[in-house]
C-alpha angles and dihedrals in degrees: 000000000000093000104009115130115241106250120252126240108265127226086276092065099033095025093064098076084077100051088088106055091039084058093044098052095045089047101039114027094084095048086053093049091061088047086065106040079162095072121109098238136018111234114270140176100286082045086053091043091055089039093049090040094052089059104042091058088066084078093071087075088149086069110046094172093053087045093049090041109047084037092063097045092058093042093049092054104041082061114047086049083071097255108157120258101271141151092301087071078070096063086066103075082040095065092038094051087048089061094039080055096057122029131045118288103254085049095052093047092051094050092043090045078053095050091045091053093051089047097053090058095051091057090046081055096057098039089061090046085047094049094077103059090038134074121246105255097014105138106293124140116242120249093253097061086043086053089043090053108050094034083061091049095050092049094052096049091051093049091059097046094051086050085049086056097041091051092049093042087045083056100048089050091056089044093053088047090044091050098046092046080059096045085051103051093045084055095050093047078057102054091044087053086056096050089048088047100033096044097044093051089050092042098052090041086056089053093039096046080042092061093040081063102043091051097035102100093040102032124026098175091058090052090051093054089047096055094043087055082056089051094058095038100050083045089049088046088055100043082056097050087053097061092041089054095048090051095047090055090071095216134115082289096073082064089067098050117140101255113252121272125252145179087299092069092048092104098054084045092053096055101053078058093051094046082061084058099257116138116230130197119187117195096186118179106232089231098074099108123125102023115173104264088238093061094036088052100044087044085057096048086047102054091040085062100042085053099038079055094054093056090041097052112012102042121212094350131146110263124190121212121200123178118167137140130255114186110310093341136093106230112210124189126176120178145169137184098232120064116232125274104298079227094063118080100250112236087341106087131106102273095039092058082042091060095034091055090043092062092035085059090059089043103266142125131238125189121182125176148100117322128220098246083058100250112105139250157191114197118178137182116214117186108222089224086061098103099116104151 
């Protein structure tokens, strides 16, 4: 629905990520306890309740802060009540990591240096509460090596969580590229379908308008024909211009674009050539149904600008027009007798490179240029699995 905000994933998609260490903590927590008879307190059901409290909260992932924050809190003090060392000590990295995941770099350090210091007290604390029930030198690892460890820990969990970020953000960064090359080509196929469309109308009402004057003072029904055929062509131009426009706006009208023209509409296109006084022959082969609209739509942009040449640069002379298929390809051959205007770049132009480009993107090949004969012509291959749109 046109508005509606894209729902968000609920506790059981995000929530999961705390069903380990919940299990881990209920399982485990008592075993571990065994494995350290010189801790202050067993584990009971308030040591349970800050255990089991310290996990869950790693279901609240959209809030890392929260998460860091309220982790910390149950694990300090966990801790500095004399509970042994256990599974919950696992949930730490995890919040830190969480924040690491999230926020900038410097913010989450200094949240995770906050949560290590914390932390750090939290162990002194213990280690005074456990000094009573166990004997002075008997085996216990110094703070510093405590402070050495976890500090390692948390750096390496926040480590992991900023190169997390940095590949998201690194993704997303390749997805917003990728989406605006996209928008760009499509914008530029749109702005080469305006120049085939645009140029050939203008170049068929010159003709046309050309043949009105050259038949106005000796027949002036011919001239009427001619200008009546100026008149559809410059509406159909600007009908044209219209849905180009609109899909180049980029908004809810481009929906609404005319769809490209094809084979079907030659006919319409030959007779405008025909009203400016050029002869056209058409040799179609009759199995030409169910073209992939990309190559029906790029034959037909290629034989709009072979045609809208001729009348540029060879004036009213006879075009033939073949189309026929070969294998799995569409076959396209446009010729004249007279070679283009000696003044004009030949097969090299603007609108020859934007047609050649158009059947080499579907795979094909398009060659323009003098013939031997002398004439002039533009011959492309277009294979018929070439719809990749």
């Amino acid at each position: 629905m046109i508005g509606a905000e894209r729902r968000r994933p609920g506790w059981a998609a995000e929530g999961w990520v705390c069903l380990p260490f919940l299990a881990a903590v209920l399982i485990a927590t008592g075993p571990a306890a065994e494995l350290q008879p010189g801790s202050a307190r067993s584990p009971d059901a308030a040591g349970y309740a800050m255990a089991t409290a310290a996990a869950l909260v790693l279901a609240l992932r959209r809030r890392p802060g929260v998460v860091l924050a309220v982790n910390t809190a149950f694990v300090a003090t966990y801790l500095a009540a004399g509970y042994p060392f256990g599974p919950v000590m696992l949930t730490v990295p995890m919040a830190v990591y969480g924040v690491a995941d999230r926020f900038p770099l410097p913010r989450a350090a200094l949240m995770a240096a906050a949560d290590l210091g914390v932390l750090i007290v939290s162990l002194f604390a213990k280690r005074v509460r456990d000094a009573a029930s166990v004997p002075e030198g008997s085996g216990y690892y110094p703070m510093s090596r405590d402070a050495v460890v976890w500090g390692a820990i948390i750096a390496v969990a926040l480590a992991a969580g900023a190169l997390s970020r940095v590949r998201r953000q690194a993704a997303a960064g390749v997805h917003a590229e990728q989406a605006r090359r996209v928008a760009s080509e499509e914008r530029l196929r749109m702005a080469q379908d305006l120049h085939d469309s645009i140029g050939h109308g203008l170049a068929a009402i010159a003709m046309q308008a050309g043949v009105a004057l050259h038949v106005l003072d000796r027949d002036l029904e011919e001239a009427r024909e001619s200008m009546q055929a100026v008149r559809a062509t410059s509406r159909e131009a600007l009908e044209n211009l219209r849905a180009q426009l609109d899909g180049l706006r980029d908004d809810a009208a481009a929906a609404a674009r005319a769809p490209a023209p094809g084979l079907d509409d030659l006919d319409r296109l030959t007779e405008r050539v025909r009203a400016g006084g050029v002869t056209v022959h058409t040799d179609i082969a009759p199995d030409l149904t169910g073209l992939p609209t990309a190559v029906d739509a790029v034959a037909y942009r290629i034989l709009q600008e072979s045609l809208t040449n001729v009348l540029r640069h060879a004036g009213a002379v006879p075009v033939r027009i073949r189309i026929r298929r070969d294998g799995e390809a569409l076959l396209l051959d446009v010729t004249n007798p007279r070679a283009a205007d000696p003044s004009a770049p030949p097969g090299n132009g603007l609108g020859i490179r934007g047609i050649r480009g158009q059947a080499e993107t579907l795979g094909g090949t398009l060659t323009a240029g003098p013939r031997p004969d002398g004439g002039f012509g533009v011959q492309a291959r277009l294979p018929l699995d070439g719809d990749r749109r």
